[in-house]
N, C-alpha and C positions, 0 to 999 in steps of 0.2 A: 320672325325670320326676316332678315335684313338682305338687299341684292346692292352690289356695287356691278356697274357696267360701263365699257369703254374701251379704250384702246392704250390710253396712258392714264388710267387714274393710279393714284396712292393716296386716297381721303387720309388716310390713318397714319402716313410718315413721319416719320418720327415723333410721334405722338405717344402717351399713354393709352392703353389700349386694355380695359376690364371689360371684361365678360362678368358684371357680376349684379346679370337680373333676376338669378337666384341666390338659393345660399346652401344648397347642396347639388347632388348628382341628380337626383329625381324630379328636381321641381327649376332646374337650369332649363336656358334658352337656346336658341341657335344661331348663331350666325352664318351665313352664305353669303359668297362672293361671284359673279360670273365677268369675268375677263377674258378676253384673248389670250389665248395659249402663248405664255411664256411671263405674260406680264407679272409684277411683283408687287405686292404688299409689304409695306417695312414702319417695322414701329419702334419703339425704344423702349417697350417694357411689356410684358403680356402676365393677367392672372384674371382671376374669377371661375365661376362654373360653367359656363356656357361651353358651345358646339363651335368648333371650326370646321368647315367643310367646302370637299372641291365636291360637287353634287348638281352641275347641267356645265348643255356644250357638250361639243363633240361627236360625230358622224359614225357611223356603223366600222366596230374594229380599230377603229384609231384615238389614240392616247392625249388627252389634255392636260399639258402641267400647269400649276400653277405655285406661284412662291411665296410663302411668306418670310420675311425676316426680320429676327428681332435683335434689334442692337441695345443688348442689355449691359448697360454701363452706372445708372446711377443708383445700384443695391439689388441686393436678390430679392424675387419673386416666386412665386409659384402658382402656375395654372391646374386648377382641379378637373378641368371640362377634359373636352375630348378633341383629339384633333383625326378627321374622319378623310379617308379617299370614298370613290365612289365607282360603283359598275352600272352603265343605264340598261334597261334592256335590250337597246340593240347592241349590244356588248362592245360601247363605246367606254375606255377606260378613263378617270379622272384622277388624275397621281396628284398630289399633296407635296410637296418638301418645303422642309423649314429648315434654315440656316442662322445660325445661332452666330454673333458677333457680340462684342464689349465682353470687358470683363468683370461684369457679376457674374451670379449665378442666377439661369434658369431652371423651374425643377418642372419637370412633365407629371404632374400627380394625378391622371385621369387617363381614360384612354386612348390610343393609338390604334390606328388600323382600319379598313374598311369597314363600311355601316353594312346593315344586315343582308343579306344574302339575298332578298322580297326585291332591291334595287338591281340584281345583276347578277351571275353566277361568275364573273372574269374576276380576276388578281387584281385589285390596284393598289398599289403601293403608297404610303407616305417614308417619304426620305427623310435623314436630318442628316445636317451638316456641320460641325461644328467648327470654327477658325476659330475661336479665341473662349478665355472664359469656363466656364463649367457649363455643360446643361446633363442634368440629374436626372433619369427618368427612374421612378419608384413607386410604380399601380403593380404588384404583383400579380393579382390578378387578369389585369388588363382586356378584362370584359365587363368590368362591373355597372357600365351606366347601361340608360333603359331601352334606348333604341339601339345596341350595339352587340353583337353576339360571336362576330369573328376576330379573331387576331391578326394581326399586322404578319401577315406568312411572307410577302416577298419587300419590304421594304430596308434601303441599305443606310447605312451608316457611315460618314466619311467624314475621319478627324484629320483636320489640315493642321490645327491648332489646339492648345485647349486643352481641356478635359471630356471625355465622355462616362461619368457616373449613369449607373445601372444597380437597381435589386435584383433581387432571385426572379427568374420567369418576368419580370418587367420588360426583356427585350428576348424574346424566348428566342431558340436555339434550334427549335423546330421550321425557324424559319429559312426562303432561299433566296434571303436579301443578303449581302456579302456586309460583312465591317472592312471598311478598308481603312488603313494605316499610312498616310502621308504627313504626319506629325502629329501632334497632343498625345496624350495617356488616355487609355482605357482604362476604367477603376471599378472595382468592383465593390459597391454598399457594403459594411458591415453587415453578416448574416449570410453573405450571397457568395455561392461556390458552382457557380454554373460554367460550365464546359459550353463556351463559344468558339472551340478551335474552329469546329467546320465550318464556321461562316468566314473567321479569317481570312481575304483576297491574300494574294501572293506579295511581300511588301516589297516596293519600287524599288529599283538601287538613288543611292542619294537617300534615301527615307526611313526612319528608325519606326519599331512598334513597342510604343513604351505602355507596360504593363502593370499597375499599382493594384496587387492585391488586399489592399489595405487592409492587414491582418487576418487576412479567409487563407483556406486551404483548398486552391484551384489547382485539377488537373485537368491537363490537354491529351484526351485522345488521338485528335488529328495534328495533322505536319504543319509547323508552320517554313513558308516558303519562301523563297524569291532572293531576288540580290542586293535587299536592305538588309538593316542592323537588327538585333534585339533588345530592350535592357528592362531588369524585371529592378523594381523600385518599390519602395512600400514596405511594411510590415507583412508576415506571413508567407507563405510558400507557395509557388508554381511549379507544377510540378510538368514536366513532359517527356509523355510514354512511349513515345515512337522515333522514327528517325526525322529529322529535321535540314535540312535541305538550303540552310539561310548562307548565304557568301559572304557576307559583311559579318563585324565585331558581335560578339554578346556581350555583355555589362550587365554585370550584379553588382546592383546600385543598393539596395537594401533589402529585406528580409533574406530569404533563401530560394534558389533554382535549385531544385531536382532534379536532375538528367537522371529518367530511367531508360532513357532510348538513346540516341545519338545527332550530335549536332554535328556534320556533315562537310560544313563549310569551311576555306581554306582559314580565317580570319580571328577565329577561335575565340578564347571567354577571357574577358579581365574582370576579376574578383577585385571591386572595393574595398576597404578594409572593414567597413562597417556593415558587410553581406558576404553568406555566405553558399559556396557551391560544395553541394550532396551529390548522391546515388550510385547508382552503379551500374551507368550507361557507359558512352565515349564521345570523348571531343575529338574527332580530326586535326584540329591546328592547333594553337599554343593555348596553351594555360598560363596569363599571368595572375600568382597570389598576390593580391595586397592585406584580404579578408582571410577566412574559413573555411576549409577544407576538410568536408568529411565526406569520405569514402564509402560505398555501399547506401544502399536503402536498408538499413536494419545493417545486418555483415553485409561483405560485399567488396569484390574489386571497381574501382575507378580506375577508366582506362583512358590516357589523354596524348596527346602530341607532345611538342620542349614543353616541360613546366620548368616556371620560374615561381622561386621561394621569398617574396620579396620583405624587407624588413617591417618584423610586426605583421607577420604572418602568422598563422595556428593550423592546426589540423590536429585533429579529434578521434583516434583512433580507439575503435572497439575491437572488443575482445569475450568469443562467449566458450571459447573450449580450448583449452591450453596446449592440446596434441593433436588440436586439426591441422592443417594445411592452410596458411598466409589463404583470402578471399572467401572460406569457409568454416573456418574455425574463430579468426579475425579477421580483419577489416586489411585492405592490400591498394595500393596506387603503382599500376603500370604507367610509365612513359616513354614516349619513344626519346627523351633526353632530359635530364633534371638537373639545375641550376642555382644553388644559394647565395641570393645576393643581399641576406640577411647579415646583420651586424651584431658583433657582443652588445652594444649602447641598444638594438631595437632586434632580439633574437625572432627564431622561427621556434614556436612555442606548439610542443606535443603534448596532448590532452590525453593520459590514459583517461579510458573511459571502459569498465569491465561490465558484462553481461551476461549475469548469474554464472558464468566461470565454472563453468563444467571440467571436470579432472584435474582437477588443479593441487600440482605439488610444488611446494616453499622448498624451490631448489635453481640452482640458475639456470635459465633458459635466454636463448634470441630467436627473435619473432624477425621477419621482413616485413619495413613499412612500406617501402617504396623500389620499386626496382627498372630500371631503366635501362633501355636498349646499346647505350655508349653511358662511356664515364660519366659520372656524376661529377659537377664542380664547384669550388666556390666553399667545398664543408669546412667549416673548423668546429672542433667543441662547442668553442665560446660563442657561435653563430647560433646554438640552442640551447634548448631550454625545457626542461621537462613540469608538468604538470599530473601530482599522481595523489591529488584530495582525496581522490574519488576511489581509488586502488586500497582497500581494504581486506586484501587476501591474506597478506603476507607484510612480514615486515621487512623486507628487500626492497634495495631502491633502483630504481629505471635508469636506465643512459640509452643515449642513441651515438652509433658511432657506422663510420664506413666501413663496408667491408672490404677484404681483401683482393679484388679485383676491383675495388670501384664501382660496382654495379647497383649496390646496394644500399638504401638506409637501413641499418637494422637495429630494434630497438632489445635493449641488453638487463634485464632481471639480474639481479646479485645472488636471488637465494637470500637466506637469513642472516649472512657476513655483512657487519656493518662496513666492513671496508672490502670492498670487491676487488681495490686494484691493492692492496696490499700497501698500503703506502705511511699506513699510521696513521691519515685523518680517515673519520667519520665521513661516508659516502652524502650524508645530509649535510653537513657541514661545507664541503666540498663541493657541490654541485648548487647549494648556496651562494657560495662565494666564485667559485670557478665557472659556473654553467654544466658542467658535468664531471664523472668520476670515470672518467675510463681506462682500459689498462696500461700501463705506463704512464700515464700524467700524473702530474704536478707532485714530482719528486718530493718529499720529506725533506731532504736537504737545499731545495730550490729555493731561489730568492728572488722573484720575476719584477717584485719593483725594488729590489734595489737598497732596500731600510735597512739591511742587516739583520734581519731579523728571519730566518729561511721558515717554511712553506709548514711543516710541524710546530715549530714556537708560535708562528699565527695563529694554529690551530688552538691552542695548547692557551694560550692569551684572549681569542677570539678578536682579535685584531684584523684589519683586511691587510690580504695577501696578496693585491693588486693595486692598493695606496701607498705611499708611504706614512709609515704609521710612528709614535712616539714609544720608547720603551716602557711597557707597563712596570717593570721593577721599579721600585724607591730602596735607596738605600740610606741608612741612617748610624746616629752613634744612641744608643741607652744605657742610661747610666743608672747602676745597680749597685747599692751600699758602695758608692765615691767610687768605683771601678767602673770605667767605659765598657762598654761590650758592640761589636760592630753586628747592626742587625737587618735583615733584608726583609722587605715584602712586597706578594707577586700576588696579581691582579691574575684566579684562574678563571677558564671554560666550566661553565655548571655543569655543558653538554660533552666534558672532553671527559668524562668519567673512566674510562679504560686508560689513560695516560698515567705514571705514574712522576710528582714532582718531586725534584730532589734537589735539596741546599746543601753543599759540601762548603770546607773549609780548608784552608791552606795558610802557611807560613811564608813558601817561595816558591810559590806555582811550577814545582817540577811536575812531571807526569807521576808522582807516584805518593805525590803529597798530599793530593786530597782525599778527607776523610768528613764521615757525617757525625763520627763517635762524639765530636769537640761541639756540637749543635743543639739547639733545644728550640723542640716550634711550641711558639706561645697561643697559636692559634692554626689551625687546618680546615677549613669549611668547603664545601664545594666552588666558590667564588673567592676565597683567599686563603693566601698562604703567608703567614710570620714565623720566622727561624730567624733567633742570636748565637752568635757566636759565645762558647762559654767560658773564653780562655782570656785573660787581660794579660798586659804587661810585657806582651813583644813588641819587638818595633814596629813588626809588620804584618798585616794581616788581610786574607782575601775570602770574600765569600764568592760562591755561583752559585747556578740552577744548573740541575740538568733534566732533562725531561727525557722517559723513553716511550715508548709505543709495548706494546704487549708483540 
């Protein structure tokens, strides 16, 4: 048992600093320090088995702090001992805080928290602090060595910087020392799903609480508070069940936030593109998409303030009973305004997603995705994009289109009709090539770039209907026993199967002169067409195509 005493010692600064006169928890040493209350120890690296401990000093009722700090900069470490506060029996308290600096990583692998109960029956607390770096703390247990039997109940936590990693019960939640949140990330271990809302302080304004569930499934019973930010980062999910009270931004930075309660604040959520925001709470202030957007916990209404749809958006819409009611039958997005600032080049991409599809009849129906309190703006077809892999009901294809007042996104089931809006192309083919199929669009006879080539012949070719594209017909002369014959071949749709191709022939292109009687196709596959002419010996001779639709 070693004593340091004085008034300004630091024997140990910036020094390496092993505790390691054992080689396990059982058969580790102790060290002890006695300083003037406030003085500091500071080292540049801490590991081994041994004891830290604040353990004499101090006068009847009144509190002794003492600091250590370790400025861990040249590689990670790990201390296996225990770092101990102390209660004397005139229930003078010995508080402990460590303050973590440099950026390695320190890992706390032993205990924390007051020594046995035989020194004091008072609370004392060990702090940590973290400004820079990682410190890890991961003794689940967190009573395991041999003189130690209580846990750390009122010690706080305050990340200025840095990272604060935690296991499961490693910084238990039982206790009524606050984490407070003046910058760095809280992270929680692989394995570890513990609910530390309640110790959560209220976050500063100026001051964000950034949360790395690093792939766990964390939920927050309690509020989190105050006039800082939030932003949830990392893999896996946070979820929060209550109402939330924060003034500054959210940011879903990665994996997914769950709002099953409500965030409160004027300042609202911006969704990253690479994370996304769930459930079926509410946001009071804007919603900007740049990510994921799924509505409901399971089904469910998402109720939000403006949302903005921004390019390279999605949203996930479910679906478990075909005659319920938009929010309980499917999945529903209230707004109090909604905005598409999504682009044909980077659409807002709708994700059917069915769920077991209770009453479901292959006929056309429209569902509401979204419905908002003033006009919706910004829609065009080509601004979405439907996703429906996963849609195995029926073989009808989905569109989303505005409804007639504006209010609505609603999304649009054909029923078994491969072509919904009647137009002659294939609703797949179309919403391929166009972004959707909806009623009135992309005219049969429309030519929207301009090639000569109208909106059915593309189809008909499978040519794009928004490039300019090359005529796929070749036309030729074959010659059959020293007789020319003039012969066409057209390049068909495998998919345009309901189309029917037609090669006529003419002498002097009146309207009344073409005939197919004068033709002979030498070939018809789903993918091409050959027809010659069977006539030689005019001056003049003309073939076409004509294509119709059923």
């Amino acid at each position: 048992y070693y004593l340091f005493n004085g008034t300004t010692q630091s024997q140990a600064a910036g020094s390496k600093f092993a505790l390691d006169t054992g080689t396990s928890l059982t058969d580790r040493k102790d060290f002890g320090w006695i300083m003037d209350n406030g003085n500091v120890l500071t080292l540049s690296s801490l590991c081994g088995y041994g004891a830290i401990r604040n353990d004499a000093g101090g006068t009847a009722s009144t509190t002794v702090t003492r600091y250590l700090t370790v400025d861990q900069s040249a590689g990670d470490t790990t201390f296996d001992g225990a770092l101990l506060s102390h209660t004397s029996n005139n229930a003078a308290i010995r508080r402990l805080v460590l303050t973590k600096n440099g950026s390695s990583k320190l890992t706390l692998a032993g205990f924390i928290g007051k020594q046995t109960t035989t020194a004091g029956t008072a609370a004392s607390p060990v702090d940590l602090i973290v400004n820079n770096g990682t410190l890890e703390v991961t003794n689940p247990a967190n009573s395991t060595t041999t003189n130690t039997t209580a846990r750390n109940t009122a010690g706080v936590v305050t990340l200025n910087g840095g990272t604060f990693a935690f296991a499961n019960n490693a910084w238990a939640n039982t206790s009524a020392g606050a984490i407070v949140m003046n910058g760095g990330t809280l992270e929680w271990i692989t394995g570890n799903t513990q609910d530390v809302s309640a110790r959560l302080a209220s976050v500063a304004s100026g001051k964000t609480a950034v949360f790395d569930t690093h792939g766990n499934a964390v939920t927050f019973a309690s509020a989190l508070s105050g006039e800082g930010a939030l932003t949830k980062t990392g893999d896996g999910v946070l979820t929060l069940e209550t109402t939330n009270p924060l003034a500054a931004i959210t940011t879903v930075q990665g994996g997914t936030l769950r709002l099953n309660g409500n965030l409160t604040g004027p300042a609202g959520v911006h969704v990253l593109s690479s994370a996304t925001l769930a459930g079926s709470g509410s946001v009071t202030g804007p919603i900007t998409l740049s990510g994921s957007l799924q509505p409901g916990d399971g089904l469910g209404t998402l109720t939000a303030g403006p949302l903005t749809l921004a390019p390279g958006s999605s949203i996930t819409w479910q679906i478990a009973d075909w005659t319920s009611a938009p929010g309980t039958g499917s999945d529903r997005i209230l707004a109090a305004a909604a905005c598409l600032t999504a682009t044909a080049l980077a659409p807002l991409t709708i994700v059917i997603e069915p769920q077991s599809l209770a009453h479901f009849i292959d006929s056309p129906a429209t569902f509401t995705l979204l419905e908002s309190t003033t006009a919706i703006t910004g829609f065009g077809p080509e601004k979405c994009t439907i996703n429906q892999t996963a849609f195995t009901g029926g073989t009808g294809v989905w569109n989303v289109q505005l409804s007639a007042d504006t209010l609505r996104l609603e999304l649009v089931y054909s029923g078994p009709t491969p072509d919904s809006n009647t137009n002659g192309i294939d609703d797949t083919w179309e919403i391929a090539k166009f972004g959707s199929a909806g009623p009135g669009e992309h005219p049969a006879s429309a030519d929207p770039d301009g090639d000569g080539i109208s909106n059915l012949l593309e189809y008909a070719f499978d040519t794009s209907p928004t490039n300019l594209s090359v005529s796929p017909l070749a036309l030729d002369i074959e010659t059959i026993a020293m007789a020319d014959h003039l012969r066409l071949t057209v390049s068909k749709n495998p998919a345009a199967s309901r189309l029917s191709y037609i090669v006529e022939v003419s002498s002097d292109l009146s309207a009344n002169g073409w005939r197919t009687a004068e033709t002979f196709i030498e070939q018809n596959t789903p993918s091409r067409l050959v027809v010659r002419d069977t006539t030689t010996g005019l001056p003049r001779r003309f073939l076409r195509l004509r294509v119709e639709a059923p």
